[in-house]
C-alpha positions in Angstrom: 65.5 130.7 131.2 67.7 129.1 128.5 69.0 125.9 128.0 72.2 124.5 127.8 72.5 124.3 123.7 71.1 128.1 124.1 74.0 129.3 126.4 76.9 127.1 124.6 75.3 128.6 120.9 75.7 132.2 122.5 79.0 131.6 124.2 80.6 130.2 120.9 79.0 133.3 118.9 80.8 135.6 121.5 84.4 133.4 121.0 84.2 133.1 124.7 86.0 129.5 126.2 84.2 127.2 128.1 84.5 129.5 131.8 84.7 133.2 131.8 83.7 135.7 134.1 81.0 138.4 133.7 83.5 140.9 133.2 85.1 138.9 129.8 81.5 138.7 129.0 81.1 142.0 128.5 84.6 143.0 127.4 83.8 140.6 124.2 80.5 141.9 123.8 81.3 145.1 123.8 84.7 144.7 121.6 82.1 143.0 118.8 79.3 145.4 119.4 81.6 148.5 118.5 83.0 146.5 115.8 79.9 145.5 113.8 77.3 148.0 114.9 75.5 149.4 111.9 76.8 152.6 112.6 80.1 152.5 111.6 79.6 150.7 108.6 77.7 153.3 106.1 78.9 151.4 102.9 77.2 148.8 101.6 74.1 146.8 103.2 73.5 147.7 107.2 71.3 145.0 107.3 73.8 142.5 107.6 75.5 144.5 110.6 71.7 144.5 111.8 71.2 141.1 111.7 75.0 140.2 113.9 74.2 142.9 115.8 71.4 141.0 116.6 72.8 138.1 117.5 75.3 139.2 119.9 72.5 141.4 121.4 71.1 137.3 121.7 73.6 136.2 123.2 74.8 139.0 125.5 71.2 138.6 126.6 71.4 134.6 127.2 74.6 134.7 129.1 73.8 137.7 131.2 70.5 136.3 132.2 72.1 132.8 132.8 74.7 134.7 135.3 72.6 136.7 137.1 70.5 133.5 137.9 73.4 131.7 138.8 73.9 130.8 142.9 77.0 131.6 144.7 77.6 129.6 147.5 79.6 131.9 150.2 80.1 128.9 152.8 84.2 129.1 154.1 84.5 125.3 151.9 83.1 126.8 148.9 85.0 130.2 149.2 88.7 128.3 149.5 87.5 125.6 146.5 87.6 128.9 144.5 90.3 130.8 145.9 92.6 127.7 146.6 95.7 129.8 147.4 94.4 132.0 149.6 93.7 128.4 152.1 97.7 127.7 151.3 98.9 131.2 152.1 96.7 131.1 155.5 97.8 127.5 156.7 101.3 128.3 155.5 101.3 131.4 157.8 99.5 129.4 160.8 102.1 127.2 160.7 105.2 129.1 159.9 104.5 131.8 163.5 103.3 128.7 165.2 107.0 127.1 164.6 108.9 130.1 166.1 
């Protein structure tokens, strides 16, 4: 399990900000991936392309790992805390049929 100088080193490597979900994670991985893979650079040294490749393979790793471990709380409180308008639209409705 990493630490938190681990996960903020491998989010900064992938330009991510400090919240994004798994699906930006991959997006940006995969965006640098295709961009420095060995591969597609033939001309000069592919050991430099081996070595980033490398380290986004890191910290795709790290920040995977870290969200798969993570705990999702699925209690009603915890649900609206996240979803915030979803609570307004509901009480808003409650209250708009219960005026009529």
């Amino acid at each position: 399990m990493a630490n938190f100088n681990e996960i903020d080193e491998a989010r900064k490597l992938l330009g991510l900000g400090e919240a994004a979900t798994l699906k930006e994670i991959r997006s940006v991985y995969r965006r640098m991936a295709s961009r420095y893979h060995p591969d597609k650079h033939t001309t000069g040294s592919s050991s430099q392309y081996e070595e980033i490749m490398k380290k986004l393979n890191w910290a795709y790793k790290v920040l995977t790992e870290y969200c798969r471990d993570y705990k999702y709380a699925f209690r009603e409180e915890d649900v609206a805390r996240t979803y915030p308008f979803e609570e307004y639209e509901r009480n808003w409705r409650k209250n708009w049929f219960n005026s009529i």
